[in-house]
C-alpha positions in Angstrom: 60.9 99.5 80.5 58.7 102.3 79.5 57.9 103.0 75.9 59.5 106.3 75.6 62.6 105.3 77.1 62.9 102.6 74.4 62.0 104.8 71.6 64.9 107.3 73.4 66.8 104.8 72.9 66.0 103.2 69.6 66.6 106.8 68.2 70.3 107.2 69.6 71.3 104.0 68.7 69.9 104.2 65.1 67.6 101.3 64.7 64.5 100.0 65.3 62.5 99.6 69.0 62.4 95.9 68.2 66.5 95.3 68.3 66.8 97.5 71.5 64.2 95.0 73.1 65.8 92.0 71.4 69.2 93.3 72.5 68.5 94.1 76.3 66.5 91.4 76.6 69.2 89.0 74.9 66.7 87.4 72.5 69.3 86.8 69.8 69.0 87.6 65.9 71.2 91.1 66.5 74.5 91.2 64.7 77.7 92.2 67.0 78.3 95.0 66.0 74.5 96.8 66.1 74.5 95.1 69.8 77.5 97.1 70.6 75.6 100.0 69.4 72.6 99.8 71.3 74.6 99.0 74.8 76.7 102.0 73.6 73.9 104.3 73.5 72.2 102.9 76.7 75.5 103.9 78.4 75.3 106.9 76.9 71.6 108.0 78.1 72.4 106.2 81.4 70.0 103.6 81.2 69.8 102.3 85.1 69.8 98.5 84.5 72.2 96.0 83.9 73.1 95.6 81.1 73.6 92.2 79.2 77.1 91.1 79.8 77.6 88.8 77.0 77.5 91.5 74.5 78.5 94.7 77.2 81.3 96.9 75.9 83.5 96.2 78.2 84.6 99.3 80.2 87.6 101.2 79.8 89.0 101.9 83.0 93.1 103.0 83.5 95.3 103.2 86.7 97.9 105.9 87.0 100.8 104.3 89.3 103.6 105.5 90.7 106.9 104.1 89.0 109.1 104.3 91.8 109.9 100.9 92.2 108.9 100.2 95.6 107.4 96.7 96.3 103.9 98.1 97.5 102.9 99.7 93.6 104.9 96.5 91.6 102.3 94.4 94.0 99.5 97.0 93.6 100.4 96.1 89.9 100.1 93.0 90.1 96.7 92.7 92.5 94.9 95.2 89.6 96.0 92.7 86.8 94.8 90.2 88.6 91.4 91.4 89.4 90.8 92.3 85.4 91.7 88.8 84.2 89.1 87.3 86.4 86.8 90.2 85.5 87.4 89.1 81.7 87.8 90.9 78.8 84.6 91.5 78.3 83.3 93.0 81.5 86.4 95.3 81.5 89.3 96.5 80.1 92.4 97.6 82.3 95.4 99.9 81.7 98.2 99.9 83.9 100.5 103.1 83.5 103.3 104.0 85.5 104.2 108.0 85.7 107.0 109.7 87.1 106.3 111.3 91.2 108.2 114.4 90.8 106.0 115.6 87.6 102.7 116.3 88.5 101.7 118.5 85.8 102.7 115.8 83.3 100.3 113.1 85.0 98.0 115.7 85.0 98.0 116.3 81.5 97.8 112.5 80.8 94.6 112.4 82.7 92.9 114.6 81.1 93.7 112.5 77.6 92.6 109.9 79.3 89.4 111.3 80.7 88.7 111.4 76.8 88.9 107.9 76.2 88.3 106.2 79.2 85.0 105.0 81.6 87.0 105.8 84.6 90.0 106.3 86.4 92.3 105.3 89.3 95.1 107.2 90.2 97.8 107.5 92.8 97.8 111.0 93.1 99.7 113.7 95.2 98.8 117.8 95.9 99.4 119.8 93.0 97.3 122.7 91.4 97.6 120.8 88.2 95.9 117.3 89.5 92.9 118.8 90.8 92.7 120.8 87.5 92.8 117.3 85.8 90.4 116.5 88.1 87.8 118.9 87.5 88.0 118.1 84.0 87.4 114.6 84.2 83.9 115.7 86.2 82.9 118.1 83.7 83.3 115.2 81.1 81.3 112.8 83.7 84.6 110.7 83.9 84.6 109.1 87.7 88.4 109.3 89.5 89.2 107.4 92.2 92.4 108.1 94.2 94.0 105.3 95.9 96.9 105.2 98.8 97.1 109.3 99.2 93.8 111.2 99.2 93.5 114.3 97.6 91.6 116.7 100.0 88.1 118.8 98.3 89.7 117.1 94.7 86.6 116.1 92.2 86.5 112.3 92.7 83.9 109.8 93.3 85.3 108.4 96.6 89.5 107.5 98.2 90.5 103.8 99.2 93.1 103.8 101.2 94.4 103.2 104.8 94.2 105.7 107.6 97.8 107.0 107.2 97.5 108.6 110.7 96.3 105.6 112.6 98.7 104.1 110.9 101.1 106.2 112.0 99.8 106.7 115.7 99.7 103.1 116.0 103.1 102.5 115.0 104.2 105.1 117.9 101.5 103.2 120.6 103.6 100.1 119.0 107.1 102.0 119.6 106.4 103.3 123.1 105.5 99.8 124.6 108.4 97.9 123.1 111.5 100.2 124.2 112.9 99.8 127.4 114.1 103.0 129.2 114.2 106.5 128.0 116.7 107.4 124.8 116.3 108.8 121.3 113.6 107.7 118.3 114.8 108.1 114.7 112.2 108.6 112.5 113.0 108.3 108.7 110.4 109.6 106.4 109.8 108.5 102.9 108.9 111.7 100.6 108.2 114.8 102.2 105.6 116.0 99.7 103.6 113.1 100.3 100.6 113.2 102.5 100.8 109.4 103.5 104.2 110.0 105.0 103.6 113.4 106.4 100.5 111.6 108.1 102.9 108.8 109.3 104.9 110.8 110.7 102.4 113.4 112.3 100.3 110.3 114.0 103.6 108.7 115.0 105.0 112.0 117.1 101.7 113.2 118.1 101.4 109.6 120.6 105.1 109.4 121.5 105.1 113.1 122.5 101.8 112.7 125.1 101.8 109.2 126.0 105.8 108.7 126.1 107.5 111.9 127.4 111.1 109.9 128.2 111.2 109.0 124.5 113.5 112.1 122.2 112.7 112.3 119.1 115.1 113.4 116.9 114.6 115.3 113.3 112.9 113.8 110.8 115.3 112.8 108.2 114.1 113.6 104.8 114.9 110.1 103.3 112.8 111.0 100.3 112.6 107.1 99.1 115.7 107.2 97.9 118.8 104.4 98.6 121.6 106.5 98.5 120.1 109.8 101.2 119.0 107.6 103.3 122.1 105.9 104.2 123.9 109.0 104.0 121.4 111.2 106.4 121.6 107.7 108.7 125.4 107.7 108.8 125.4 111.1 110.0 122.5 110.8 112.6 123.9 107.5 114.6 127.6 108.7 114.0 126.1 111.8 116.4 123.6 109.6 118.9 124.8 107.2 121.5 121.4 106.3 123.1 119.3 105.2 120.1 116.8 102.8 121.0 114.1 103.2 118.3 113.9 103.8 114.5 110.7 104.0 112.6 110.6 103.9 108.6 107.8 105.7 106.9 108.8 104.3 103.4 111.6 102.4 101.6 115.3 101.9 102.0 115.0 98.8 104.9 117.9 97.5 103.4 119.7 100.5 104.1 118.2 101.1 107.5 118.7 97.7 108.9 122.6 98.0 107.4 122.9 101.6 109.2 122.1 99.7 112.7 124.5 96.9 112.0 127.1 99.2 111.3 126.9 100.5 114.4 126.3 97.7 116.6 121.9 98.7 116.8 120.6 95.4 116.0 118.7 93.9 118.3 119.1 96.7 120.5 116.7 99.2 118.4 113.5 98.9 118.3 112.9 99.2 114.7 109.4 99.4 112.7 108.1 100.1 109.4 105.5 99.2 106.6 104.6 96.5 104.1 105.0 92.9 104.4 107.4 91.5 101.5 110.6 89.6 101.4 112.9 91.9 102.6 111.3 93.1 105.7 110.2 89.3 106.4 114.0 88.0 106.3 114.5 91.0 108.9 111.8 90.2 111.1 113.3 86.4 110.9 116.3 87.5 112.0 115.1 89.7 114.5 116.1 92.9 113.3 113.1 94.1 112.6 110.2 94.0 115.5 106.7 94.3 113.5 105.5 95.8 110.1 102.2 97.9 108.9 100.8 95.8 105.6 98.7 98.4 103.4 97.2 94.9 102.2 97.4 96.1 98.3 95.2 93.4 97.2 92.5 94.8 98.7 93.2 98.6 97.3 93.1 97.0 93.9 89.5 95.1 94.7 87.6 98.1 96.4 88.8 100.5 94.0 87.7 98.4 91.2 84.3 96.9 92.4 83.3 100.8 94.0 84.1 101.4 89.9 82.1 99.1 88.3 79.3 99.3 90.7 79.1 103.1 89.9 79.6 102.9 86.1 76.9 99.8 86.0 74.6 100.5 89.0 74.8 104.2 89.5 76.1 103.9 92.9 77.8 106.8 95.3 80.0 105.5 97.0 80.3 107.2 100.9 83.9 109.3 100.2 86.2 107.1 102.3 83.7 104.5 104.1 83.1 102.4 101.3 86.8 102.4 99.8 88.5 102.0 103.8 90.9 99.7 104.1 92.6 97.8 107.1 95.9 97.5 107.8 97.6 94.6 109.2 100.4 94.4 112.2 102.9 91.9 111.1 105.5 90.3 114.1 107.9 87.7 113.6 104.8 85.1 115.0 102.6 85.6 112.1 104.7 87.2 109.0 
């Protein structure tokens, strides 16, 4: 290391050149709490080397997630928690919070608290003036965001992991067009409305039944909004009105409901019926032949790209490619190999 850079060093840390080469150079003799110092202030200056990680402060990273219940964000959870224990303590430390979808401006304002206090950030993330506000602010401050599952378009953050929501979709409706027999009606059931995931879903999903299927209808999209109660209700009214049903794709949540809609009127096993994420539910319906095939988001592996693209740019410097480095495949589950 150059001299000047050590002396740069030396002076922000407050103490001598010797203990900043003892310290990077894990030579011993250093108490705790003047090594803490001096990795503080190399973090600080953005010294490009690694660190020592016996004595690193470990980073402060926090994930916003949503706290809607679904099984995809209690596994996502799950997967990050699991990642920062075999991280260790001392190479990181993660917060999990859980905010509320329909206030934006409120998980806006706790990012920017957190951009105070924090190395970096993943978030879950829909539009909203107030986000990319947040957003901005955590740049100014040099705070790196990364937004997982839904992107936020032109936002200020370092890169997005996530699927391709409109392969996704589009490959749900390639999926949908080859497994119906005849010409009839596809319901499509939407999770919420002001998500771009879904709208993508749902925009992929029409755009390959409308050119590559012309006998398939497909009807409104019902609004199902991720919740139980309207989706069974805007089901009840849509098969109580259609007598030639033959497929029924599920952007979101509410399989339980769906699956009890098409038994109630006689649709099981006649319907071909798809939706996303692999989890007990929509295996015991793909068991008992209800459902035909699922799209897996694979959470574990949003949870370990979004954390190692992190760490790589907090320790190394990296720039991450804005969705290359943080894509992630999805998975087409059957009944053969759920």
């Amino acid at each position: 290391m150059k001299k000047h850079t050590l002396d740069m060093l030396a002076k922000k840390a407050g103490v001598g050149v010797a203990t900043v080469d003892r310290v990077l150079n894990e030579r011993g003799g250093v108490s705790p709490e003047t090594t803490r110092k001096v990795l503080l202030a190399a973090q600080e200056i953005g010294l490009k080397r690694i660190l020592p990680v016996a004595y690193q402060q470990p980073w402060q990273i926090e994930v916003f997630l949503s706290g809607n219940g679904s099984f995809f964000f209690k596994q996502l959870a799950r997967d990050f928690g699991e990642i920062a224990n075999h991280l260790g303590y001392q190479r990181m430390t993660l917060l999990r919070t859980f905010t509320v979808e329909t206030q934006p401006e409120k998980l806006a304002r706790l990012i920017i608290d957190s951009s105070t206090k924090r190395d970096g950030i993943i978030v879950v993330a829909h539009h909203s003036p107030a986000l990319y506000e947040a957003l901005e602010v955590c740049k100014a401050r040099g705070v790196p965001v990364i937004t997982i599952v839904t992107d936020l378009p032109d936002a200020e953050r370092l890169c997005h992991v996530g699927i391709n929501q409109m392969q996704a979709g589009r490959t749900a409706g390639l999926m949908m067009g080859r497994m119906v027999k005849g010409a009839g009606e596809v319901v499509m059931v939407s999770g919420r409305c002001d998500y771009s995931a879904h709208r993508q879903r749902i925009a992929g999903f029409r755009a390959v039944l409308e050119k590559k299927f012309p006998q398939l209808r497909l009807r409104e999209v019902l609004a199902g909004q991720d919740q139980r109660d309207v989706i069974s209700r805007l089901l009840e009214e849509c098969l109580s009105h259609s007598h030639d049903v033959i497929g029924l794709y599920n952007t979101g949540s509410g399989n339980t409901e769906v699956s009890a809609a098409l038994d109630r009127h006689q649709l099981l096993g006649r319907c071909v019926y798809i939706t996303h994420e692999l989890y007990s539910i929509t295996r015991g319906l793909m068991a008992d032949d209800v459902l035909a095939m699922t799209l897996d988001q694979n959470a574990r592996m949003h949870a370990q790209l979004a954390t190692d693209i992190l760490l790589r740019h907090l320790e190394e410097g990296y720039q991450p490619t804005l969705y290359e480095d943080g894509k992630v495949d999805f998975r087409l589950i059957t009944p053969e190999n759920a």
